[in-house]
C-alpha positions as a LaTeX table, in Angstrom:
\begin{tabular}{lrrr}
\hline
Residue & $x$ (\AA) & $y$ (\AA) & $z$ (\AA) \\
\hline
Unk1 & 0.00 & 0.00 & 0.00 \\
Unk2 & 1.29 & 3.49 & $-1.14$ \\
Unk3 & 1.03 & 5.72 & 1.60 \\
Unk4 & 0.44 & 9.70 & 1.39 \\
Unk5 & 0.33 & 12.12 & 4.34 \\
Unk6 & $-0.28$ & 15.87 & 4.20 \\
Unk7 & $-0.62$ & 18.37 & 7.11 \\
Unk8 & $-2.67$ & 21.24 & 6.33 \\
Unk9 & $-2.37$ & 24.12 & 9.30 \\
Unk10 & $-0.82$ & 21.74 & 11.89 \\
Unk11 & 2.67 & 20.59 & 12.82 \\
Unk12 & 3.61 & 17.17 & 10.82 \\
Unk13 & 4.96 & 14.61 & 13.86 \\
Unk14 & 5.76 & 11.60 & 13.42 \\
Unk15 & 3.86 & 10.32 & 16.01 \\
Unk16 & 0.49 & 11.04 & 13.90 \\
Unk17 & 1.79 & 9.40 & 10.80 \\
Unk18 & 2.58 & 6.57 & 12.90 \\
Unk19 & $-0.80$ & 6.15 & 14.17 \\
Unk20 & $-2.56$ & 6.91 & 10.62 \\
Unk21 & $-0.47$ & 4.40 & 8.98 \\
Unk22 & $-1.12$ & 1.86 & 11.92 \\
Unk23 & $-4.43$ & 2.10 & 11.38 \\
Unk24 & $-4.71$ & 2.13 & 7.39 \\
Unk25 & $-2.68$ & $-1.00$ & 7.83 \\
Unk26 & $-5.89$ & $-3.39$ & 8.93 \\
Unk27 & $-6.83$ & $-2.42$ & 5.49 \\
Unk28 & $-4.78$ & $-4.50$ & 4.22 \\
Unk29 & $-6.84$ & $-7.44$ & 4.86 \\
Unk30 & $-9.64$ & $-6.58$ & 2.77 \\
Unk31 & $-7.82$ & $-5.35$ & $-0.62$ \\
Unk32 & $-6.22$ & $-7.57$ & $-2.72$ \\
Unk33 & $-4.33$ & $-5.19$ & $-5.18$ \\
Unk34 & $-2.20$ & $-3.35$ & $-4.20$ \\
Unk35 & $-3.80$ & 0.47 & $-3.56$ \\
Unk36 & $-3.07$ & 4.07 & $-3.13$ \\
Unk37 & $-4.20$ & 6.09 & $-0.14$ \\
Unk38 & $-3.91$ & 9.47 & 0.48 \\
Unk39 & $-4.54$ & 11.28 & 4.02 \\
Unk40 & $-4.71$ & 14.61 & 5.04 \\
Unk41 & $-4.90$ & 15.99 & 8.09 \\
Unk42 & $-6.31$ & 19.61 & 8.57 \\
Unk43 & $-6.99$ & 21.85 & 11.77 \\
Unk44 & $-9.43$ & 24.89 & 11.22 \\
Unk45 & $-9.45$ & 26.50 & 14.48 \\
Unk46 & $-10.85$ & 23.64 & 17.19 \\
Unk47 & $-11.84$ & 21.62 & 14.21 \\
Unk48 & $-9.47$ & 19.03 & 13.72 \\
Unk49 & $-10.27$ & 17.26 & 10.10 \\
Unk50 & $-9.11$ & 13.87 & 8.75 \\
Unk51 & $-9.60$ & 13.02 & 5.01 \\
Unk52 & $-8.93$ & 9.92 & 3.65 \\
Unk53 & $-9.12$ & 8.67 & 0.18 \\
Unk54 & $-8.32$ & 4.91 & $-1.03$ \\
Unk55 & $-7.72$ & 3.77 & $-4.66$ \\
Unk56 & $-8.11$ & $-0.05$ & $-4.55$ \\
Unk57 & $-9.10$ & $-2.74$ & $-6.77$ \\
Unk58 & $-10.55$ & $-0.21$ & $-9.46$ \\
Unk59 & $-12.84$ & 1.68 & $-6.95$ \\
Unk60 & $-12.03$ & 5.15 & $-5.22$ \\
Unk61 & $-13.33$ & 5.56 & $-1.71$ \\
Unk62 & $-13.23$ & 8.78 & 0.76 \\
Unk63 & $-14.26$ & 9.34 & 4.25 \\
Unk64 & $-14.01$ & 12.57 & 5.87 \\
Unk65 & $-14.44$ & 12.69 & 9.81 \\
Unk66 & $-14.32$ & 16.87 & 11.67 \\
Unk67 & $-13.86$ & 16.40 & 15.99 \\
Unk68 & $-12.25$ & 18.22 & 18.43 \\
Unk69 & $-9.24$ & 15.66 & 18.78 \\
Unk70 & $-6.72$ & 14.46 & 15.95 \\
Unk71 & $-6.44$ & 10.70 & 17.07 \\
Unk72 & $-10.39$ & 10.29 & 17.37 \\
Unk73 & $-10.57$ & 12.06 & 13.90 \\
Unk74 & $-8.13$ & 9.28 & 12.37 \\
Unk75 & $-9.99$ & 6.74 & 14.88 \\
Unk76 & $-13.73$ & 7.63 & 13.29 \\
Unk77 & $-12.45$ & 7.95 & 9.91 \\
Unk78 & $-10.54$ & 5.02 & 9.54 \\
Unk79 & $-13.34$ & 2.75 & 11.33 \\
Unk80 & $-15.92$ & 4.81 & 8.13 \\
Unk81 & $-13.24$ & 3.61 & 6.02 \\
Unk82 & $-13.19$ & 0.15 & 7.05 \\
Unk83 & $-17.35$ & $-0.25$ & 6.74 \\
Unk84 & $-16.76$ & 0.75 & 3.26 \\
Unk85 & $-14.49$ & $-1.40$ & 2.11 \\
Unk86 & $-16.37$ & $-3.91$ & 3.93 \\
Unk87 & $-19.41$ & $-3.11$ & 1.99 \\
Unk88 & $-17.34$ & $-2.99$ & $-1.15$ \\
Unk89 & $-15.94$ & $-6.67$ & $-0.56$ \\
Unk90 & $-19.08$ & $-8.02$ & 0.21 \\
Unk91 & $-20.75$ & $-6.57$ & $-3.31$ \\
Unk92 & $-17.59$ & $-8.11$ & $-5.43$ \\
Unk93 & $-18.14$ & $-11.52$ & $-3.56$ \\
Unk94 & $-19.46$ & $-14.04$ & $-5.92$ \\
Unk95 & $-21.33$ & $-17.73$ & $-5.13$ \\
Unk96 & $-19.58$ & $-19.86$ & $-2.26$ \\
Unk97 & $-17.16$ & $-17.23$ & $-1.00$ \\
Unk98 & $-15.76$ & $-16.43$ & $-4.44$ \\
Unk99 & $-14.78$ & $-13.11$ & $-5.39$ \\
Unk100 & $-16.00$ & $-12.05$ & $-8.96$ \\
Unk101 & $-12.32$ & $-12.41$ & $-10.49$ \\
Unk102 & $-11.99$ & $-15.47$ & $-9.61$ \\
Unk103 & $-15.51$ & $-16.79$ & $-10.61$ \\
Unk104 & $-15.03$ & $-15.16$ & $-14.16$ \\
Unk105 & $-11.56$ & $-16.62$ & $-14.14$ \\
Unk106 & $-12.32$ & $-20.07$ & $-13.38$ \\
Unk107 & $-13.37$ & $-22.69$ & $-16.19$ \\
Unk108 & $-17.32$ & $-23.13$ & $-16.91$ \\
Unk109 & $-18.59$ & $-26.34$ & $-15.67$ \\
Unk110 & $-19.93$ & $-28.97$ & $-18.37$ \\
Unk111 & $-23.82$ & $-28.47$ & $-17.72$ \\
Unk112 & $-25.76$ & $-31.98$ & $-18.08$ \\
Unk113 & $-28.83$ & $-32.03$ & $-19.62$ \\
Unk114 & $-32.01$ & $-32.50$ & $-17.94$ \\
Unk115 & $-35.65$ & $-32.19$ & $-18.77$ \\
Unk116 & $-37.39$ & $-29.47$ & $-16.96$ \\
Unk117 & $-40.18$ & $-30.11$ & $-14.55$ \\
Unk118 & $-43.39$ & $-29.92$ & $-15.70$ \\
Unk119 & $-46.27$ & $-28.00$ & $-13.55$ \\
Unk120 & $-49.70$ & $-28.06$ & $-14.67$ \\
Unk121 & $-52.34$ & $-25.20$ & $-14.14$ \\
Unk122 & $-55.14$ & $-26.94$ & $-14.17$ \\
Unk123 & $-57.72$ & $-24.11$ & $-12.98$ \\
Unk124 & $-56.94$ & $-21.45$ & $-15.96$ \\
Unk125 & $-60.16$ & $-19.47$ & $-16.82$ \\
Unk126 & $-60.29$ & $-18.93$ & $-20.14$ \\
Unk127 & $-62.40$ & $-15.53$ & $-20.78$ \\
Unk128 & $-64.28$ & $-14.58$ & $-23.48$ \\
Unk129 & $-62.93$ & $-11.39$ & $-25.24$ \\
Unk130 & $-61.79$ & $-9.32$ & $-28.19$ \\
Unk131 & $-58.37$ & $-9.42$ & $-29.09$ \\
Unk132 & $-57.89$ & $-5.86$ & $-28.72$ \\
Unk133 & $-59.27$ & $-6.22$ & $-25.37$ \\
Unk134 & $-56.55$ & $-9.25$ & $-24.70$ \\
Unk135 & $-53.87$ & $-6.44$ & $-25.57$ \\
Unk136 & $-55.08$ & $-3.91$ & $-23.48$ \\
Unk137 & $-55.53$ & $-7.10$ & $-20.31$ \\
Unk138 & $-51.68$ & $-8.31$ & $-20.86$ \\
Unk139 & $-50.57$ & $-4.61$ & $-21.50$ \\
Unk140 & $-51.81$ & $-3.87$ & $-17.80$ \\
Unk141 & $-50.73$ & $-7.52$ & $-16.32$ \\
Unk142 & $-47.79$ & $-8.81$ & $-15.39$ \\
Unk143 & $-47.98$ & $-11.48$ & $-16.82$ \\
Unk144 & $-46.28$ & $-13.33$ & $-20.29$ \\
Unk145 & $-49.43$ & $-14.66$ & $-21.75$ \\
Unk146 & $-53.39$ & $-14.48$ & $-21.69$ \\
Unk147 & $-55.36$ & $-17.72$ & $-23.06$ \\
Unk148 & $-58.94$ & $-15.91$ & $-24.11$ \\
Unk149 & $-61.79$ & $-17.45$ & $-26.50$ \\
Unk150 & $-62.16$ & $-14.90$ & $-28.96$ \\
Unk151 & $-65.50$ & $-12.90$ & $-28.97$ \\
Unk152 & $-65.10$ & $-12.33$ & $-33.11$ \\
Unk153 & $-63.93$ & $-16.18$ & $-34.46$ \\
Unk154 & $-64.94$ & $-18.11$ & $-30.80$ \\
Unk155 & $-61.99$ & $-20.00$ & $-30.71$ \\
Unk156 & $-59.41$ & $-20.13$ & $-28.37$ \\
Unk157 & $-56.98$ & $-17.71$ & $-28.62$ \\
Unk158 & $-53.37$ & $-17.07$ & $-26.93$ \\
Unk159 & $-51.64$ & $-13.90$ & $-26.43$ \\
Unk160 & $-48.04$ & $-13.33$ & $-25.13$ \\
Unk161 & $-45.15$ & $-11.53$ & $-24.43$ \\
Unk162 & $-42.07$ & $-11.59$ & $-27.05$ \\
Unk163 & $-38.48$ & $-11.94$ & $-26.21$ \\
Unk164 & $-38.68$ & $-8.70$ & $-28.41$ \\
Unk165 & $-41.01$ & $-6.74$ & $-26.78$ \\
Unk166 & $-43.60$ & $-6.95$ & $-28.98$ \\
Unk167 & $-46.81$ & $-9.45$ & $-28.86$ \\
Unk168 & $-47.66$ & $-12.60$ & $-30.08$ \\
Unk169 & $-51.21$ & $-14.21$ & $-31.31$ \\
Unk170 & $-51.72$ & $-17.32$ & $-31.58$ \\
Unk171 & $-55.00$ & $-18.55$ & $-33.09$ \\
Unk172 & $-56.17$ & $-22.02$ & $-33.17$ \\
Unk173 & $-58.12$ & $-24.01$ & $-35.77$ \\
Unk174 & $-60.37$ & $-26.60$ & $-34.72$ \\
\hline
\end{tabular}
């Protein structure tokens, strides 16, 4: 980890990098790459400021924590910090513990081929309607199809929703 310290209105001591750096060092267990981080610490008359931002694993993240104390400004901010990159982990973590890289990364299984269950919906109520009126119904549902008997030809009729976005009609012949 690349390390950056600036002191803005306030005496650089080695004692403060020591204690920023300690801290930004339990970082290191959450980011894999190695990262950039820039501090600064500021004082604006009883306000004592600590800025952090870290460039890791292709994200940018900043905290910024104001008290009345240096070392509980570097204690709050780092602790934001940490949350964040927590958060951050948890969003890249794939199935079964594995980080996105390495899911991508690793080969694609040979799928087997089985046949899909069947479920039958045995209580569908088929209602008698226009087609335009079918449109309008699965234009309004959420659903991907509408089996109607067809007020115009009287025979049963299905409607649904393309892969395309448009609508299908099916019309039977009996």
């Amino acid at each position: 980890m690349q390390l950056d310290i600036t002191f803005k209105n306030i005496d650089p001591t080695d004692a403060l990098k020591d204690y920023a750096s300690k801290r930004l060092s339990k970082l290191d267990k959450y980011i894999d790459k190695p990262s950039e981080v820039h501090v600064v610490l500021s004082v604006e008359k009883r306000r004592h400021k600590a800025d952090v931002t870290l460039s890791a694993d292709g994200v940018v993240i900043n905290a910024i924590e104001i008290t009345e104390d240096m070392y509980s400004a570097i204690d709050m901010v780092m602790d934001k910090l940490e949350r964040q990159v927590k958060k951050h982990k948890e969003k890249l973590q794939g199935k079964k513990g594995q980080t996105k890289n390495q899911f991508e990364a690793a080969p694609a299984p040979a799928r087997k081929r089985s046949t899909p269950n069947v479920i039958y919906e045995r209580d569908y109520f088929v209602k008698p309607m226009s087609a335009e009126e079918a449109i309008m119904q699965i234009n309004l549902s959420e659903s991907d199809f509408i089996i109607f008997q067809n007020t115009d030809s009287k025979q049963i009729n299905l409607i649904y929703k393309r892969p395309d976005g448009n609508l299908g009609i099916v019309e039977t012949l009996v």
